[in-house]
C-alpha positions, 0 to 999 in steps of 0.5 A: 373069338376076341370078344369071348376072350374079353368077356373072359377077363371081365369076369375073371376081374370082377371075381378078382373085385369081389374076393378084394372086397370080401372082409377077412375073417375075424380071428378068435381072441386068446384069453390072454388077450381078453383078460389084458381088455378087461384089466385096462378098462378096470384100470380106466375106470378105476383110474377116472373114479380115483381122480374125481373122488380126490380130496381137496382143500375147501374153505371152512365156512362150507361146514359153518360152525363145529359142534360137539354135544355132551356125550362128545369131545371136541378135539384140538390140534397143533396149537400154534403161538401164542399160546393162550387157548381161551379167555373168558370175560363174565358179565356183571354179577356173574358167578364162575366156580373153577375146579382143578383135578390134577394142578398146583399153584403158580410160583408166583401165586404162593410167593403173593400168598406168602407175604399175606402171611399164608403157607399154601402146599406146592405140590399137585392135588384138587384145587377150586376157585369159588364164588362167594360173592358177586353182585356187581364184579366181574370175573377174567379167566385166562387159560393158556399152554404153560410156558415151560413146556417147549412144544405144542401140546398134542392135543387139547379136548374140550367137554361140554359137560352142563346140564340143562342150565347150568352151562359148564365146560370142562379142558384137558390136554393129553401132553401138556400143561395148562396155565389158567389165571382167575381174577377179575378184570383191572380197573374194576372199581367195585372188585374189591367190595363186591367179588369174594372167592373162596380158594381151596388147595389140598388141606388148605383153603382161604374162605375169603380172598378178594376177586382183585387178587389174582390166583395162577394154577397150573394144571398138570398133563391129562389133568383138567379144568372145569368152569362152572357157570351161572344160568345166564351167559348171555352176557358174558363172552369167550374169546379164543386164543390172542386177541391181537397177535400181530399176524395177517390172519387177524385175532383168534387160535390157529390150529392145524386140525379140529375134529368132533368124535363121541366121548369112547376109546378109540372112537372115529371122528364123526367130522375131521378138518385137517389145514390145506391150502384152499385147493390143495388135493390129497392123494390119499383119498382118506383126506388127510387122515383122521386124527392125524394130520400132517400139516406143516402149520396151521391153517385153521383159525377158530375165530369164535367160541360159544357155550350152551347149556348143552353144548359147546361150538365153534365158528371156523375160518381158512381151508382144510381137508374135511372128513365128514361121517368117514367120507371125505369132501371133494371139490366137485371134479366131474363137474369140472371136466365136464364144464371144460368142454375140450377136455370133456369130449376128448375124455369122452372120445378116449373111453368110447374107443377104449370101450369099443375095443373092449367090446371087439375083443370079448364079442368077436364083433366084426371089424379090423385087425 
C-alpha cells in the first residue's frame, strides 16, 4: 500500500516536471508592435548609414590640382587680405594685350597723363593696353580688389577663353571692383627703348607710351578683364595673391571656397571645396553646401596658378569639405569602426540583437516573453 502510494507521488512529480518544462505559448505580435519593430530597425540602419556617410574635412592634395576647360568658370570665394588676386611677370619679348569691357582710369593714372599734357575721360567705358613693341622687355600685371571697396568681393570668376595657342584668360567678379596696374618690372634697363604700348580709352587713345610708364584701371563690378597672350608662356610665371604677406601659411591666396561649374545659368559644381579644419565633420551631408559656404575664414590657399592654351588650373593647399560631381567626399568612417575592433564588435553584437527581436516579432519564432 505504501509503495503504490510512493509510485502515486512519482509520477504525479514527473507530470509536475514536464508541464514546468513545457515552453509557454508564444503570443501573436499586434501590428502595433510589428510596425514600432519595423521603424527602430529603419531608425538604426538609417541611423549607421547617416554617420558613416558624414562629410568631413580632407586635405586638398586628395583632388590635386582644380581645373576649369573652356566651356567652365572657376569660381573664387571669400577673399581674404591682402588683396591682390593675381600677379603676372612675362618673360623676355613676350606680348600681353589687355582689354577692359566696363573699367576706367585710376586717378592717379590721368593726374601722370595730364602733366604729360594729355585729357584722358574719367568715366567708365572699353579701355585696352596693347603691345606695340616688345622685343627685349618685360611685361608686370598686378591685379587686385580695389581698395575703396570695404568688403570682400562675393565672388571672382575666372574664364580661360584661349584658343589653341593663343592662351588668353578672362576675370570678372560679381560685387566688387578690380584694380590691375600694367607696366613693365622696375630696374628694366631695356623698358624704355624696346616695350611700346598703345593705350586706348573711349574716344582717346595714345598710340605710343612707354612700357615704363605705368597705367592703373579700375574695372567696375560685373565688368571684366581679358589678357592676351603670346603663343609661348613657358617662360612667363602667375603668381596668386601676396608674395609674402607675413602670415604662417606662407605665400599665395587664401579663399574660403573654390568650385569649377560649366559656363550656364544656375549650373551645379561639378567640384566644390568649402574651408574646414582637417577632420571637421558636416551634419549636413550636402558637405557644406555647394556654392555656399559658411566658413568663418579661409582656409584654402591657392599656392599656384597655371594657364594653357585651353585651360586654366590651380594647385591647392589646406583642407576643405569637398563635393565631387554631387556626392560629397567622406573620411572612410566604416573602415574606421571596423579598425576599431571593441567598438566593432559591441556594434556588431547591438544589430544582431536588435535584428533578432525584429526577426521574433514578425515571424512568431519561438522563444521568451
Amino acid at each position: 500500500m505504501v509503495a503504490g502510494h510512493r509510485h502515486g507521488r512519482t509520477l504525479t512529480l514527473r507530470m509536475a516536471i514536464r508541464r514546468t518544462k513545457a515552453k509557454k505559448p508564444v503570443r501573436a505580435r499586434s501590428p502595433r508592435e510589428k510596425i514600432v519593430a519595423l521603424l527602430c530597425f529603419i531608425i538604426a540602419a538609417g541611423a549607421f548609414y547617416y554617420l558613416t556617410n558624414l562629410p568631413a574635412a580632407v586635405d586638398l592634395k586628395t583632388i590635386g590640382k582644380v581645373e576649369a576647360g573652356v566651356a567652365e568658370d572657376l569660381v573664387l570665394h571669400g577673399l581674404d587680405p591682402p588683396n591682390r588676386l593675381l600677379s603676372y611677370q612675362g618673360a623676355p619679348g613676350e606680348t600681353v594685350d589687355l582689354r577692359f569691357d566696363r573699367a576706367r582710369l585710376h586717378p592717379e593714372t590721368i593726374v601722370a597723363l595730364n602733366a604729360l599734357g594729355f585729357k584722358p575721360p574719367a568715366d567708365e567705358g572699353e579701355i585696352a593696353w596693347i603691345t606695340r613693341h616688345g622685343r627685349n622687355s618685360q611685361t608686370a600685371i598686378d591685379v587686385r580688389v580695389h581698395a575703396r571697396e570695404a568688403a570682400s568681393p562675393n565672388q571672382i570668376h575666372i574664364l580661360p577663353v584661349g584658343t589653341p595657342g593663343r592662351p588668353r584668360l578672362r576675370v570678372r567678379t560679381d560685387d566688387s571692383e578690380l584694380e590691375v596696374e600694367m607696366a613693365v618690372p622696375l630696374g628694366d634697363s631695356r623698358a624704355d627703348a624696346n616695350s611700346e604700348k598703345q593705350l586706348v580709352v573711349r574716344d582717346f587713345s595714345i598710340k605710343s607710351l612707354p612700357g615704363s610708364f605705368a597705367i592703373k584701371v579700375i574695372v567696375s563690378a560685373k565688368g571684366s578683364l581679358d589678357m592676351q597672350f603670346g603663343t609661348n608662356l613657358s617662360g612667363s610665371a602667375f603668381v596668386p595673391g601676396a608674395l609674402d604677406d607675413g602670415s604662417a601659411h606662407g605665400p599665395g591666396l587664401l579663399i574660403k571656397a573654390v568650385g569649377v561649374r560649366q559656363r550656364q545659368a544656375d549650373a551645379p559644381y561639378d567640384i566644390w571645396a568649402c574651408a574646414a579644419t582637417r577632420g571637421a565633420v558636416s551634419w549636413d551631408l550636402r558637405g557644406g553646401g555647394q556654392g555656399n559656404c559658411r566658413a568663418s575664414s579661409g582656409a584654402i590657399r591657392v599656392t599656384r596658378f597655371e594657364l594653357g592654351a585651353d585651360r586654366a588650373a590651380l594647385a591647392l593647399a589646406g583642407s576643405a569639405f569637398i563635393v565631387k560631381d554631387g556626392e560629397p567626399v567622406t573620411d572612410d568612417w566604416y573602415s574606421k569602426l571596423e579598425n576599431n575592433k571593441l567598438f566593432a564588435a559591441l556594434l556588431a553584437l547591438f544589430y544582431a540583437a536588435l535584428a533578432r527581436w525584429v526577426w521574433k516579432t514578425f515571424t512568431g519564432a519561438k522563444g521568451d516573453d
